[in-house]
N, C-alpha and C positions, 0 to 999 in steps of 0.2 A: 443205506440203500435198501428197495424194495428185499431186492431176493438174500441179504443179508439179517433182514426184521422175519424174515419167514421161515428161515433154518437156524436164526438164533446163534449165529456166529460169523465171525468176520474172515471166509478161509482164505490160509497161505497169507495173512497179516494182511489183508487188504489188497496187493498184488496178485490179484488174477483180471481175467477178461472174459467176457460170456461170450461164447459160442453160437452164433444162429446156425439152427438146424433145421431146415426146411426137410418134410417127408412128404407123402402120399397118406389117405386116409384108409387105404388099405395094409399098410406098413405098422402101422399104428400096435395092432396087437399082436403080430408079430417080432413088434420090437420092444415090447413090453421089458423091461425089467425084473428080476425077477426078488422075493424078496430073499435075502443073505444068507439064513440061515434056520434053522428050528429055533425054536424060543428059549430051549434049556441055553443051547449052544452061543445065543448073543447074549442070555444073560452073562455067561463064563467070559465073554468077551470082555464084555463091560466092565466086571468083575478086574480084568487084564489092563483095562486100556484108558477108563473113564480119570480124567484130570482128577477131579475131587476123590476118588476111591485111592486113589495113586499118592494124595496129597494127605488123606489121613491115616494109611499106612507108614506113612515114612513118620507121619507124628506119633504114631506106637513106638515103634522104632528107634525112634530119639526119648519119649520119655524111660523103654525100657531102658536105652543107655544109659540116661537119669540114674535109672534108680540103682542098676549096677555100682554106678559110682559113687553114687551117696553109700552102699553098703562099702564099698571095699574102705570106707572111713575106719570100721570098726578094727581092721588087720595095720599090723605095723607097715612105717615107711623104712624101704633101705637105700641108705642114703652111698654110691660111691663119687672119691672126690683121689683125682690123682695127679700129678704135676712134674714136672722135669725141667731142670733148669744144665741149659751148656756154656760152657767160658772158652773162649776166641784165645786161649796164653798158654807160654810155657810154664807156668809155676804150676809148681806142686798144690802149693797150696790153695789153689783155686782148683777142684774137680769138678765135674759134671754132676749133680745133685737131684735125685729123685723121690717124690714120696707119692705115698697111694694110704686113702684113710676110709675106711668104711662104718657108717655108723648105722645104728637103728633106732629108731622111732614110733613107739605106741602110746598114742593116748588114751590111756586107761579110764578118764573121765573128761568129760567134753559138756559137764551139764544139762543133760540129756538133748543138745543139741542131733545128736548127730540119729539119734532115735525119733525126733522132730520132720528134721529131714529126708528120713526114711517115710515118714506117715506121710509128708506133703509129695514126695514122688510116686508113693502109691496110690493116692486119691488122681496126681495128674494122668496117671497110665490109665487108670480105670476109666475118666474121662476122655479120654484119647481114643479108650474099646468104644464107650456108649457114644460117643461120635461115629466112627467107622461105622457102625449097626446100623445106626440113623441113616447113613449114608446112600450102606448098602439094599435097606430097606425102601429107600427113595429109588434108589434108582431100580429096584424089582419094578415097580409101579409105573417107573415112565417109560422101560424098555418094555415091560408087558402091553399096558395101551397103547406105546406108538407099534407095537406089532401087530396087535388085534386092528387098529384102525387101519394100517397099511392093506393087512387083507382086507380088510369090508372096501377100500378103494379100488383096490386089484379087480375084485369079484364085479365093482362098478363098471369099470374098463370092458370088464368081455360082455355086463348088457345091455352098455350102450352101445356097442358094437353090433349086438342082436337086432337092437332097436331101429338101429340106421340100417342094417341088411333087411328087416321089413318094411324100413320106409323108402328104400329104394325099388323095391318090389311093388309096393303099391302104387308110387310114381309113375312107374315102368304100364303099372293095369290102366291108374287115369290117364298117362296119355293115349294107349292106345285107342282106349274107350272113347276119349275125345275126336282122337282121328277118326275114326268109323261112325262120328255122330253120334254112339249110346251115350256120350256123357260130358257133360257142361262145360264152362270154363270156371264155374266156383269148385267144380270138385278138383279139375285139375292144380286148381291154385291152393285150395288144400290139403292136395296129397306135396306139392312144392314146397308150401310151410313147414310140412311134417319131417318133410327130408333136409329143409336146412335145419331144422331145430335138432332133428338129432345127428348132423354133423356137429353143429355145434358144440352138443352136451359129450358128445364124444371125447372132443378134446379138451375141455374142460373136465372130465374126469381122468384123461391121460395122464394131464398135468399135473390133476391133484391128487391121485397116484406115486408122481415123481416127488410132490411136495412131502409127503406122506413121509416115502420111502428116503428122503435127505433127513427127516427128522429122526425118522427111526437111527440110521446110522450116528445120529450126532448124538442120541442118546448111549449106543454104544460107544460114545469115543474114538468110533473112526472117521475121519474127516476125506472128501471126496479129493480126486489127485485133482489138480488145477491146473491148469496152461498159466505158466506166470506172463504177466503182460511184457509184451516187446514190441518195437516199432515195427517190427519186421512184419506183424502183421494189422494193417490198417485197416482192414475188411469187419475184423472185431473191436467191436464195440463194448467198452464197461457200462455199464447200468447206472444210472445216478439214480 
């Protein structure tokens, strides 16, 4: 789907349904979105929330597990082992019979296996860090440019909005100009032009604005709430 190839995920598993949100082109900036957070602060998000950061932590985690276990090889096993047997009779010589055996176990030599296995859990863990790093360094980079880019679209937002409040003002002069005969019908159909081109770039920078602003979030690992699809309402439409 278009607007799934555009924020680079599939939200709520492919179960949602788009919203048509008809507004005013006055409503536009004042309904602006705003963006989330400061930059330290979505990094720390990301840091929190991002799948892959989340995914290479838990791989530290399991090799540190690793390698705990590969050392506790070096310390004895103790072994308990205990048992109880009961008899349904009156004889004597049948009793109820218990035992309980406790043993210990150290391998004193292992062939330097287990010193082996110590070196290959520690190159895994260390592997495990210089992944996270990677990781984390990656994703410094993609939440910082989709931040910096969100703003440079935002800042887009309020001067197309400037742009379209003087080309409606100038529409507003050639027509009067035309009514009172000071001015032609090419000017008047060029200040027309001017006013629909910049409604137009208006909302084309609104949107891509929003576009912006959904990528940014997906860099941090939060994904927007979704309306899951239901029959109930037929009015919305999914996007193919």
């Amino acid at each position: 789907m278009n607007l799934e190839k555009v924020i680079g995920l599939s939200p709520n598993s492919g179960n949602y349904q788009i919203k048509m949100d008809k507004r005013d082109f006055s409503e536009f900036r004042t309904s602006l979105a705003k963006i989330p957070a400061p930059l330290d602060e979505l990094l720390q998000r990301a840091f929190l929330q991002r799948p892959d950061l989340v995914r290479a932590q838990k791989e530290i985690d399991y090799s540190q597990s690793s390698l705990n276990s590969v050392r506790g090889s070096y310390w004895p096993e103790l072994n308990l082992k205990g048992s109880y047997s009961a008899y349904d009779t009156d004889l004597s010589t049948f009793q109820d019979q218990w035992q309980v055996g406790i043993g210990l176990n150290w391998n004193f030599f292992s062939g330097f296996r287990t010193n082996g296995e110590i070196a290959e859990a520690k190159a895994n863990l260390r592997g495990s860090k210089a992944r996270l790093r990677n990781i984390e360094l990656t994703a410094v980079q993609e939440v910082s440019n989709s931040f910096y880019l969100a703003q440079e679209k935002r800042e887009s937002v309020f001067l197309a909005d400037k742009i379209l409040t003087l080309a409606g003002e100038n529409l507003s002069l050639a027509d009067g100009r035309y009514k009172t005969g000071l001015g032609d019908m090419i000017e008047y159909n060029d200040a027309q032009l001017r006013f629909t081109k910049a409604k137009a770039n208006l909302v084309t920078t609104f949107f891509t604005y929003n576009i912006a602003l959904a990528q940014l979030e997906n860099t941090i690992g939060q994904f927007p709430d979704m309306v899951p699809a239901t029959e109930q309402q037929p009015e919305v439409k999914q996007q193919q």
